[in-house]
N, C-alpha and C positions, 0 to 999 in steps of 0.2 A: 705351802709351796716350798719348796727346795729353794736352798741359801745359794745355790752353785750346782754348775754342771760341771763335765770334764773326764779328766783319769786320774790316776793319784800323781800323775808330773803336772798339771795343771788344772787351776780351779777356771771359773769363765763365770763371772757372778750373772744370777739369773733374776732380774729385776727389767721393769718395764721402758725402757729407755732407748731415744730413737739408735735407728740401726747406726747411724753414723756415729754414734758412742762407743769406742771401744774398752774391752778391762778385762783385766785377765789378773791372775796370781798365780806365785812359783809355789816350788815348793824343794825340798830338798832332794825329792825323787829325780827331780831332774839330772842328768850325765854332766856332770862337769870335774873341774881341776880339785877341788880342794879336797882334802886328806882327813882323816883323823877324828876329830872330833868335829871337823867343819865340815867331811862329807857331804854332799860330795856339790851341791850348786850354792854354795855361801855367795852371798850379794854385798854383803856389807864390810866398807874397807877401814871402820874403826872397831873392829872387834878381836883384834889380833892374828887373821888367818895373813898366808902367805899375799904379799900385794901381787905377784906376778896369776897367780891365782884367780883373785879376784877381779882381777883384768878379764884374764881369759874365760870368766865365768859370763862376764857384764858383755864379754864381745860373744859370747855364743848367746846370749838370752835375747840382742838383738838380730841374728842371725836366724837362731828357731822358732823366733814368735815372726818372722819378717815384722820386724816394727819399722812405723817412716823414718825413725829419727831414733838416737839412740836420746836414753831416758833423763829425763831433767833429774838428776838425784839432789839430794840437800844433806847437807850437812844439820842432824838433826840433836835436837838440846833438852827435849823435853819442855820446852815452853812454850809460847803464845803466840810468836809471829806467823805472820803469812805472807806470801808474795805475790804478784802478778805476774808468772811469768810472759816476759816480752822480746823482742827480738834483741834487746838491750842485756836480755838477762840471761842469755842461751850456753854464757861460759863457767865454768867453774861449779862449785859446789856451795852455793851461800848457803849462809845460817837460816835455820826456820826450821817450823814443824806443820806448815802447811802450803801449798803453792796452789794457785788456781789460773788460769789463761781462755782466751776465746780463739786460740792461734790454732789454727789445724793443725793437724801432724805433730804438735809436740806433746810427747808422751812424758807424766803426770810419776814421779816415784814414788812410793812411801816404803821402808826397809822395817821391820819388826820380828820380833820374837818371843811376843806375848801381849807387848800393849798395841792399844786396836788401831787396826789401817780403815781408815772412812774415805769412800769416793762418791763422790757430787755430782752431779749434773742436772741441769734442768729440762725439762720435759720439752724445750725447742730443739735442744741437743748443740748449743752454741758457746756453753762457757760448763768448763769442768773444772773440779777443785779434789786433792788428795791431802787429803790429811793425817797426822800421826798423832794418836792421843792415847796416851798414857796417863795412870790417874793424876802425875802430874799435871801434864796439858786438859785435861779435862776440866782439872779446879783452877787453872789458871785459866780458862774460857778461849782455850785455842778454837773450840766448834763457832761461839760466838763470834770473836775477831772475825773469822776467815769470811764465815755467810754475812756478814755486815757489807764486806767488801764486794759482795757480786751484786752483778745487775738483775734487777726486777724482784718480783717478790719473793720471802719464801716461802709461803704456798704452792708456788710452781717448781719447786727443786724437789728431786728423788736421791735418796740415801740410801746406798748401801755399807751396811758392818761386816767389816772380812773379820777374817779369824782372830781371834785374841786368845788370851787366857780365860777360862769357865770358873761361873764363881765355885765349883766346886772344889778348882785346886787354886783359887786363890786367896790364901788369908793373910792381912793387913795388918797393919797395927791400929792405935789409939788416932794417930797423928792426920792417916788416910780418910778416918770417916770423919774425923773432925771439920778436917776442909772441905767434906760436900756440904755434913748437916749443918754447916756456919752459911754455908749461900743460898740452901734452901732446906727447908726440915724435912720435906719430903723422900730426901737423897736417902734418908734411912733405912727405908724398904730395901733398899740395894744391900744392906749390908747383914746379915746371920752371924748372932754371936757364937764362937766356939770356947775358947777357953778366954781366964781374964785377959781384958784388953786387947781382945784378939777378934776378928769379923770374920769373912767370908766375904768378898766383895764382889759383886756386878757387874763389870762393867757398860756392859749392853744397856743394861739400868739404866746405868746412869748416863749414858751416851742419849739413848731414848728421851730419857727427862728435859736434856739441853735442849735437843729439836724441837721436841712437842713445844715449851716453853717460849720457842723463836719460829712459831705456828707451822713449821715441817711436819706434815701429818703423813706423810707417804715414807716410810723405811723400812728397808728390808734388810736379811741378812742376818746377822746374829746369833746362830747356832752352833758355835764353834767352841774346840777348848785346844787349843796351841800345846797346853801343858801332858794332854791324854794322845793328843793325837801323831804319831811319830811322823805323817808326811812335813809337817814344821817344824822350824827351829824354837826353842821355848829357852829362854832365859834359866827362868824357874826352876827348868825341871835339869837345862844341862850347866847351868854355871857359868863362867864368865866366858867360858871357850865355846860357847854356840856362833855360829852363824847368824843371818839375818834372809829374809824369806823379803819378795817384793810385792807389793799390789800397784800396778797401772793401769791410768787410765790415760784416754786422747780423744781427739776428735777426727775422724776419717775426713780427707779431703773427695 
């Protein structure tokens, strides 16, 4: 089955989830303000594009997707927190690299450019969760944190893996496989040696591993490589002047 529907300005991930679930992902194809190297729909306002820009990017993506609510972003660190969002938590940009809610209408951000956007929802279609993991957040168990904190089992929750980086354009150092194969030796599989000290890394792998391991047997997605594919922004492949690409989700009131 196909990881996503769409056109090349947006993905619509293609996974079994009630209708009242929504998710959607940009892409840079989209028409917006930024220029240059950010061309031209950059989402993310800590990567150095113009901030007047990335306004008017964030005010057009609520406007052409009609979203309810304009998007909970977070301020993201590469680590392990997650949050509830709740009517208490609706202002500003807090720290995390995952947010989950049961609130309708509030739409779910995660901002990347290589490391993977994961979005949650359970098969009632009542409590959704976005998450950003990076092999950082991955070995620090940001998938664990976040699903610990939803309600009911996780057997009943559906995953999808939006685009990342493909192990084929991504190679790691010593230090990267160390921290999977130190928490489980099976995390090796994920990693193809190429030159000394040097891997070829997984991601999806290893994303795959957490789940299975915290009994999510249902995910989908995963066939993406950020770094080959020009509809995204890729770290990797553009350098520190890339953009940021969004995956959201929410719940249809």
């Amino acid at each position: 089955m196909a990881s996503a529907r769409g056109s090349d300005a947006l993905l619509i991930p293609d996974w079994p989830v009630p209708a009242r679930v929504r998710a959607v992902v940009t892409t840079r194809a989209l028409p917006g303000a930024s220029r240059d190297a950010y061309a031209a729909f950059n989402l993310g306002a800590r990567c150095g594009d113009e901030p007047v820009a990335v306004a008017a990017n964030r005010h057009a993506l609520a406007e052409t997707l009609g979203l309810p609510a304009a998007p909970r972003w977070l301020h993201q660190v590469h680590g392990d927190r997650s949050l509830r969002i709740t009517e208490e938590l609706l202002a500003g940009e807090p720290e995390a690299d995952a947010a989950f809610t049961t609130r309708r209408n509030t739409v779910l951000a995660i901002l990347t450019a290589d490391c993977l956007p994961i979005l949650v929802s359970n098969r009632d279609g009542d409590e959704v969760a976005a998450i950003h993991a990076g092999w950082r957040g991955l070995s620090q168990n940001v998938i664990e944190h976040c699903l610990r904190r939803l309600r009911g089992p996780a057997d009943n929750l559906l995953v999808w893996l939006g685009p990342a980086i493909g192990a084929a354009s991504y190679e790691v150092g010593a230090e990267v496989r160390d921290a999977f194969v130190a928490h489980a030796a099976e995390a090796g599989v994920a990693f193809t040696p190429t030159r000394p000290g040097h891997w070829r890394c997984d991601l999806y792998t290893l994303a795959r591993q957490r789940f299975a391991a915290l009994g999510v047997t249902r995910v989908y997605g995963g066939d993406f490589d950020t770094f080959r594919d020009q509809r995204f922004y890729s770290y990797r492949r553009d350098g520190a002047r890339s953009g940021r690409f969004a995956s959201l989700i929410w719940i249809a009131a």
